[in-house]
MDTraj code that builds the backbone (N, CA, C; nanometers):
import mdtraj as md
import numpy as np

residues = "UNK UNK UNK UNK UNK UNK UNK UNK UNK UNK UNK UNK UNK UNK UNK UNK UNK UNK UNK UNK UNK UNK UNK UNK UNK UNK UNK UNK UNK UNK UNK UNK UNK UNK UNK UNK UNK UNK UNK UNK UNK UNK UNK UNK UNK UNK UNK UNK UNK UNK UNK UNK UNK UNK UNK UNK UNK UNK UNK UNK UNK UNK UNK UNK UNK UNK UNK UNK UNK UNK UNK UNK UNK UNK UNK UNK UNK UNK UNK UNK UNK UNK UNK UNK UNK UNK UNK UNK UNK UNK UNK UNK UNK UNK UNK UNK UNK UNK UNK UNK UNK UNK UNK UNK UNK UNK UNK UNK UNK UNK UNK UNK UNK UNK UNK UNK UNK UNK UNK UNK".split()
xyz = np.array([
    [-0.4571, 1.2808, -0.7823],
    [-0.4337, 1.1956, -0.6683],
    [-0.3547, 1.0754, -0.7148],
    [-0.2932, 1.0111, -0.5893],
    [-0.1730, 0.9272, -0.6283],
    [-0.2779, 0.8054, -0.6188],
    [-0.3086, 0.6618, -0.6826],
    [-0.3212, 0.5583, -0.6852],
    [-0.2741, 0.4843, -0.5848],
    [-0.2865, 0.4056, -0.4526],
    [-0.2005, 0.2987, -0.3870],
    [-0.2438, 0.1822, -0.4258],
    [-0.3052, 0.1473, -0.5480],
    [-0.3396, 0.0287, -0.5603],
    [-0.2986, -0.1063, -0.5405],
    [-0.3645, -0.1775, -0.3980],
    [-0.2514, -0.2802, -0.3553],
    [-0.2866, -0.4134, -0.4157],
    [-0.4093, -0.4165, -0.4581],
    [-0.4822, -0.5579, -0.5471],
    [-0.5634, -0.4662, -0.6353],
    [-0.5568, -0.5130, -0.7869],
    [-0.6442, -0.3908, -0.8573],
    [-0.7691, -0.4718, -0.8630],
    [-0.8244, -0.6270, -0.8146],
    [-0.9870, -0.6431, -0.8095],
    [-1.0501, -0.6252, -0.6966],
    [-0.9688, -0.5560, -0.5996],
    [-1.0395, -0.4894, -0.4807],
    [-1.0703, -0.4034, -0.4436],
    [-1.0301, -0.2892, -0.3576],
    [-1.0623, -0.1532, -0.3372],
    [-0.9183, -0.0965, -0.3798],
    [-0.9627, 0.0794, -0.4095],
    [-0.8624, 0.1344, -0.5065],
    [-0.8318, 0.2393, -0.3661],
    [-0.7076, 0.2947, -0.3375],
    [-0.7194, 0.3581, -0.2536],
    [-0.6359, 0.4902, -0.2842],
    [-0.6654, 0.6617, -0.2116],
    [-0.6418, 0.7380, -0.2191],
    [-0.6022, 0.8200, -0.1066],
    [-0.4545, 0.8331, -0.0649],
    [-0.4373, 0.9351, 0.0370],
    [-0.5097, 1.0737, -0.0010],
    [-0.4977, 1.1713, 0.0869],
    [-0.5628, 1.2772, 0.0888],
    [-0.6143, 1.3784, 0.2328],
    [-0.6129, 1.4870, 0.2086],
    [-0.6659, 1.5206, 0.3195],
    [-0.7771, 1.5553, 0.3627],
    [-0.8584, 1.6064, 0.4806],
    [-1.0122, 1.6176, 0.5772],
    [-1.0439, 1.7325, 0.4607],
    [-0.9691, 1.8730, 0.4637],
    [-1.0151, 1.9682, 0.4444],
    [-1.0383, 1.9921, 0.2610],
    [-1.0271, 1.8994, 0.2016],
    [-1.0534, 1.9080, 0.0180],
    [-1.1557, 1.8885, -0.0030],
    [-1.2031, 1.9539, -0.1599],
    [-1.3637, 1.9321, -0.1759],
    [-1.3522, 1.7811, -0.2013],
    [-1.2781, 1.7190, -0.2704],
    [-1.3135, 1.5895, -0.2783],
    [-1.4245, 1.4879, -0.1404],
    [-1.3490, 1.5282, -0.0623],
    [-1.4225, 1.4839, 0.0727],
    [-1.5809, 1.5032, 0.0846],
    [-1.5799, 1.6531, 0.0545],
    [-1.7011, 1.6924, 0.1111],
    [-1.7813, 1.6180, -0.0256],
    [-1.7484, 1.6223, -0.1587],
    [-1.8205, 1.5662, -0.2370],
    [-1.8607, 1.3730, -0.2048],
    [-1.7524, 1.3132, -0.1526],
    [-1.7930, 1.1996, -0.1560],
    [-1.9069, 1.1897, -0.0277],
    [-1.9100, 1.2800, 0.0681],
    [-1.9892, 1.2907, 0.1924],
    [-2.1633, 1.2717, 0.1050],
    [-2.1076, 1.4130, 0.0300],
    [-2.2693, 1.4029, -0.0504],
    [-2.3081, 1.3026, -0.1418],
    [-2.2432, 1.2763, -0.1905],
    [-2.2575, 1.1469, -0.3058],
    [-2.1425, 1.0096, -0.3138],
    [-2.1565, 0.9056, -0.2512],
    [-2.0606, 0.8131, -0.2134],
    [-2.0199, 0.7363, -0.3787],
    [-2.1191, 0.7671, -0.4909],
    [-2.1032, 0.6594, -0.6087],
    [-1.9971, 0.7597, -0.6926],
    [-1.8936, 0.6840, -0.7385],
    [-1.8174, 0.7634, -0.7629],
    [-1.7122, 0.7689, -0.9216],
    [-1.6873, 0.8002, -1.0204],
    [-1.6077, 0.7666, -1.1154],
    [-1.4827, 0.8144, -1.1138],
    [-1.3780, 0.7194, -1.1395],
    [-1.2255, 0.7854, -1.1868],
    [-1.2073, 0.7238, -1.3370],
    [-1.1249, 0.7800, -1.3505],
    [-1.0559, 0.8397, -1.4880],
    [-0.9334, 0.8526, -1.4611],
    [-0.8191, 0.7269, -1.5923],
    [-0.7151, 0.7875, -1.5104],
    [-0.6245, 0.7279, -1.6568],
    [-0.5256, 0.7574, -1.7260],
    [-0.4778, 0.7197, -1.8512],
    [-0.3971, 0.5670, -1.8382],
    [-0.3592, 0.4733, -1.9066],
    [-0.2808, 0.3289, -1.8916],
    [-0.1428, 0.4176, -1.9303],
    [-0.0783, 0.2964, -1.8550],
    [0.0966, 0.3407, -1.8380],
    [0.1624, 0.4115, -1.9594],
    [0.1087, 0.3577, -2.1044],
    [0.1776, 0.4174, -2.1973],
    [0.0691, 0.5843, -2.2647],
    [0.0028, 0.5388, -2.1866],
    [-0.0906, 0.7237, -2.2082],
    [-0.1911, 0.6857, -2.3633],
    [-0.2198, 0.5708, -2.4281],
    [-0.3204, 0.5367, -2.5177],
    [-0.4321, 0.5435, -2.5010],
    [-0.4851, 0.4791, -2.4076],
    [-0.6131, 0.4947, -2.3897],
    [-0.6239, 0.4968, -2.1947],
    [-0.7695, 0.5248, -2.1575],
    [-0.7896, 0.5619, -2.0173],
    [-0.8511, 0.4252, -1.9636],
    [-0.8623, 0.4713, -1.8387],
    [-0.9754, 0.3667, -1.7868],
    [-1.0684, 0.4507, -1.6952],
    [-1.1671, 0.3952, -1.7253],
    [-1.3027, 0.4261, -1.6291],
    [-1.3346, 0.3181, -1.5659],
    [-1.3261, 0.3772, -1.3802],
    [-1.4228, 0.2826, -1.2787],
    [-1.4743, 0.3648, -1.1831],
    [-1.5855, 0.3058, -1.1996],
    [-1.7024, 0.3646, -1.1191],
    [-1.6919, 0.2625, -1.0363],
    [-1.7698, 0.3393, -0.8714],
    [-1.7531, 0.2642, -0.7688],
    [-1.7972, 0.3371, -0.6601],
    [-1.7982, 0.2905, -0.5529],
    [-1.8119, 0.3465, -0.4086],
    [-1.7457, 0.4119, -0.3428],
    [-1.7366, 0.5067, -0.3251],
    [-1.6208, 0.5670, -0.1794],
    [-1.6582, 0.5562, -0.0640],
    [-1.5155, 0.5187, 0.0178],
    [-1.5924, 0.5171, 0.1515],
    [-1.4467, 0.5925, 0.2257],
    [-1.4574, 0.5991, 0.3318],
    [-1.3186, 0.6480, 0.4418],
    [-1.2437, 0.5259, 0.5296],
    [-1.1239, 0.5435, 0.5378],
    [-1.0752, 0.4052, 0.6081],
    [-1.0719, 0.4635, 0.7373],
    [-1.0346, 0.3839, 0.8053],
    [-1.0756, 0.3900, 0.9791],
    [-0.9097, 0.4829, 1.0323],
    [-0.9204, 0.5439, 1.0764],
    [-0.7791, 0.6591, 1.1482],
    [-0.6781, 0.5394, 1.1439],
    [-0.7208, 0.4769, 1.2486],
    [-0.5835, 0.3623, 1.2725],
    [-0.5466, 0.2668, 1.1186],
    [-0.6108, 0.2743, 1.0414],
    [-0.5887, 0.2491, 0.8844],
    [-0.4788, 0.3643, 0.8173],
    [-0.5312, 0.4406, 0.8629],
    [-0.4695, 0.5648, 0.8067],
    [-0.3577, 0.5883, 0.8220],
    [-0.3499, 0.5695, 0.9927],
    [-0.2506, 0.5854, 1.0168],
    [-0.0993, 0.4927, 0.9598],
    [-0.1226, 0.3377, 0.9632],
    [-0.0344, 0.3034, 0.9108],
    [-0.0230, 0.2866, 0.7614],
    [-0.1253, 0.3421, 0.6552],
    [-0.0917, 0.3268, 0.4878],
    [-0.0361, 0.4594, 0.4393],
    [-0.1031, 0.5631, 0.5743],
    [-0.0981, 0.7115, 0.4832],
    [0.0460, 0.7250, 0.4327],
    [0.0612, 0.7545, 0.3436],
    [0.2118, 0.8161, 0.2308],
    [0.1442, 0.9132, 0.1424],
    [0.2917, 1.0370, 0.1287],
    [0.2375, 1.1452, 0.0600],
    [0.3110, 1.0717, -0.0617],
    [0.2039, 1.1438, -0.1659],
    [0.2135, 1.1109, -0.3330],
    [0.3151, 1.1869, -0.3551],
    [0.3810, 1.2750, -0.3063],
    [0.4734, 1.3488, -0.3831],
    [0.6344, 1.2532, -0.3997],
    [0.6246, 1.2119, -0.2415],
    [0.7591, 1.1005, -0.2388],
    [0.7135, 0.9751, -0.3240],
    [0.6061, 0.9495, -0.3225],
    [0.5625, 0.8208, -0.4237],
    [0.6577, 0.8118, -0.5838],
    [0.6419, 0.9197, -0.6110],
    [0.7002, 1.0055, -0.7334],
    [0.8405, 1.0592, -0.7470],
    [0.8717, 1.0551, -0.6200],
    [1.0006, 1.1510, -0.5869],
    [1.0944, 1.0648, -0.4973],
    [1.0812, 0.9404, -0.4880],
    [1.1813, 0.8829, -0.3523],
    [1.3066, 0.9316, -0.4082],
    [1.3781, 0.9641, -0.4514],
    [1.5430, 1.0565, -0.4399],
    [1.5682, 1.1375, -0.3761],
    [1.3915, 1.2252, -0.3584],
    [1.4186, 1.3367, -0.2235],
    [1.3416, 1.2958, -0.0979],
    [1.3788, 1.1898, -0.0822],
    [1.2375, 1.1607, 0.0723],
    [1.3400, 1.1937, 0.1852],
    [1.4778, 1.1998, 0.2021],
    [1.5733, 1.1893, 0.2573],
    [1.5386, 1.3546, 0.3244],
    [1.4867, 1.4444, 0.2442],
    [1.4895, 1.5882, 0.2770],
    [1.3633, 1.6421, 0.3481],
    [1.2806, 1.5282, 0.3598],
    [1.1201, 1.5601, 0.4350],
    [1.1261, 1.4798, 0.5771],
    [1.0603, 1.4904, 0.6365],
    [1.0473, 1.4272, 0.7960],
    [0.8771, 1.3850, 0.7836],
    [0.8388, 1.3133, 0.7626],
    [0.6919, 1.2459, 0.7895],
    [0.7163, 1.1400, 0.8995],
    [0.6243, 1.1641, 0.9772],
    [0.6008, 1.0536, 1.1266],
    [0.4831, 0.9759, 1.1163],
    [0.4718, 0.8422, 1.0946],
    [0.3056, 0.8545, 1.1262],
    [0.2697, 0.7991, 1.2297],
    [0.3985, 0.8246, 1.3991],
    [0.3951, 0.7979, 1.4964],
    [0.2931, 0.8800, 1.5555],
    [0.2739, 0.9949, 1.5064],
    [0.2195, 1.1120, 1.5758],
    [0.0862, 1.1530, 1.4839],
    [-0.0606, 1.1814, 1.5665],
    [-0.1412, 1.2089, 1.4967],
    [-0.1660, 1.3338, 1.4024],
    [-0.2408, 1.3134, 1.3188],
    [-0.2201, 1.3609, 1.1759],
    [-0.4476, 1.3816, 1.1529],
    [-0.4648, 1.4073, 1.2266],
    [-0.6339, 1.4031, 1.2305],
    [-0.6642, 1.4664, 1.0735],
    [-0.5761, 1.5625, 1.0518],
    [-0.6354, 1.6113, 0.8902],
    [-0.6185, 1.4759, 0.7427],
    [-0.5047, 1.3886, 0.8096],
    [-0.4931, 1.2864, 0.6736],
    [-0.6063, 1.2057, 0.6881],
    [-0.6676, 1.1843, 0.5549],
    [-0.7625, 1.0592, 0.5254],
    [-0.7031, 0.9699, 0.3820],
    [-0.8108, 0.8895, 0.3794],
    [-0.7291, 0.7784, 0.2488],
    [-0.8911, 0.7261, 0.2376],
    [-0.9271, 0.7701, 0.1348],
    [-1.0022, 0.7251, 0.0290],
    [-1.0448, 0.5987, -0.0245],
    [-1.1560, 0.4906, 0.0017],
    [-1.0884, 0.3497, -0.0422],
    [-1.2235, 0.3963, -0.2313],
    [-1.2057, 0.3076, -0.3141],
    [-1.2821, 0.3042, -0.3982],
    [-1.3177, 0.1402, -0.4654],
    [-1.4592, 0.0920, -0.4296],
    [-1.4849, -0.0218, -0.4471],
    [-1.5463, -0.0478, -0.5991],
    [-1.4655, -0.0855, -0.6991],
    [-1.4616, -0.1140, -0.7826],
    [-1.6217, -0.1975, -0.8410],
    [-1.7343, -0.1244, -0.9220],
    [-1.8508, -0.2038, -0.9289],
    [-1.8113, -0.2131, -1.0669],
    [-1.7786, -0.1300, -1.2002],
    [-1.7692, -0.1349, -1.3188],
    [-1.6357, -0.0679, -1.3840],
    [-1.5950, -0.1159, -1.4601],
    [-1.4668, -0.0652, -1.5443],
    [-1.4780, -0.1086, -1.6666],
    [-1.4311, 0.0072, -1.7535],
    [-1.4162, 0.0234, -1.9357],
    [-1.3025, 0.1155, -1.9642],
    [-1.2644, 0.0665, -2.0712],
    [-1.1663, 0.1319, -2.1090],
    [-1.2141, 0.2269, -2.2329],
    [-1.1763, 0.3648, -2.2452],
    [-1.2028, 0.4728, -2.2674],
    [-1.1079, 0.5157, -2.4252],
    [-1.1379, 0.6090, -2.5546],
    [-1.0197, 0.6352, -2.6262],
    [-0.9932, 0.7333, -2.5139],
    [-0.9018, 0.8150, -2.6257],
    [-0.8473, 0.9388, -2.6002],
    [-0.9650, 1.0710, -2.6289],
    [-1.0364, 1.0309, -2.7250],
    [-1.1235, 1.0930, -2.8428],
    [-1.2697, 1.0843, -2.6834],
    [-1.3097, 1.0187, -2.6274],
    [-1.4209, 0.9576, -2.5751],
    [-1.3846, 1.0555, -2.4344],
    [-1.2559, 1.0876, -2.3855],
    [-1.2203, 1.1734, -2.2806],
    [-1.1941, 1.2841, -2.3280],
    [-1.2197, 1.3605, -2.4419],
    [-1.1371, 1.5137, -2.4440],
    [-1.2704, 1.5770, -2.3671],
    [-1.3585, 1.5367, -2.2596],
    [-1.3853, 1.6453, -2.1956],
    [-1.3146, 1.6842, -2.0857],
    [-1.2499, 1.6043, -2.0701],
    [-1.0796, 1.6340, -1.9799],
    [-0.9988, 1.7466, -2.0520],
    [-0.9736, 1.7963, -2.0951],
    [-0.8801, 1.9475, -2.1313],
    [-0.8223, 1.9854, -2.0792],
    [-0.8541, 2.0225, -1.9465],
    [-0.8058, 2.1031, -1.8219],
    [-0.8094, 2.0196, -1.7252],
    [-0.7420, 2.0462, -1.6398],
    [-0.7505, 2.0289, -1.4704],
    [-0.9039, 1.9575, -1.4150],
    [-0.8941, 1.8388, -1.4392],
    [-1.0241, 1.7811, -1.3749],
    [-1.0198, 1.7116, -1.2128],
    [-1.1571, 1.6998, -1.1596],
    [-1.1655, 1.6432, -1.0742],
    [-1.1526, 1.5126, -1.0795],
    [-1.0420, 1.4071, -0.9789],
    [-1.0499, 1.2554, -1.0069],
    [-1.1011, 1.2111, -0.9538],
    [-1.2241, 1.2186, -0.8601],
    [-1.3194, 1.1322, -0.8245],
    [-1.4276, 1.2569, -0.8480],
    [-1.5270, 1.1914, -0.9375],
    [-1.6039, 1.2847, -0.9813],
    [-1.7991, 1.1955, -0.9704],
    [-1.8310, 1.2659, -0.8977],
    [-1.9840, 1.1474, -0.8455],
    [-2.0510, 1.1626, -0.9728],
    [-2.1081, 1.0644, -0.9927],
    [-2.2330, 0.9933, -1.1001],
    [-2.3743, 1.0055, -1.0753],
])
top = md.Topology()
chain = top.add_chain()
for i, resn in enumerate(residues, 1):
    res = top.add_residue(resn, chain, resSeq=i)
    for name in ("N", "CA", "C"):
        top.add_atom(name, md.element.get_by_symbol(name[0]), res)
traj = md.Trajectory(xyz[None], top)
């Protein structure tokens, strides 16, 4: 998941959509950890925190797909509206209670393809 982090001592936020397990996991368990590497890929960070859901009309005006986040050279070739409802997009907020910074050595249970919000 893409990061929109708009203040990093406030809430962390995550587009996304209704129908992912992520969802259904934060439904069941709101306390939540990410994991995510610093810009030059040395070491990680861990924050644990709260998930919660932002309100539709929130949604509606922050939602952006992560792929153009990454890609604005091709946004020119996609059509996104967020005039028009979109009931499957949600956005993720994550309220920051604790953060540490992690080695590399302290995360190799990451290997593969992990989940980024993973409940505690």
């Amino acid at each position: 998941m893409t990061n929109f982090k708009d203040d990093p001592y406030n809430k962390i936020w995550f587009p996304t959509y209704r129908k992912t397990r992520k969802i259904k996991d934060i439904i069941e368990n709101n306390k939540s950890t990410i994991i995510f590497p610093d810009l030059e890929k040395k070491f990680y960070y861990e924050i644990e925190g709260e998930a919660t859901f932002e309100d539709p009309e929130i949604v509606k005006a922050k939602w952006r797909w992560w792929y153009l986040y990454w890609h604005p050279e091709i946004a020119d070739k996609f059509i996104f509206s967020n005039n028009t409802p979109h009931p499957e997009r949600m956005i993720i907020n994550i309220k920051p209670i604790n953060a540490k910074t992690l080695s590399e050595d302290e995360v190799g249970h990451i290997s593969q393809g992990y989940k980024t919000i993973i409940p505690y």
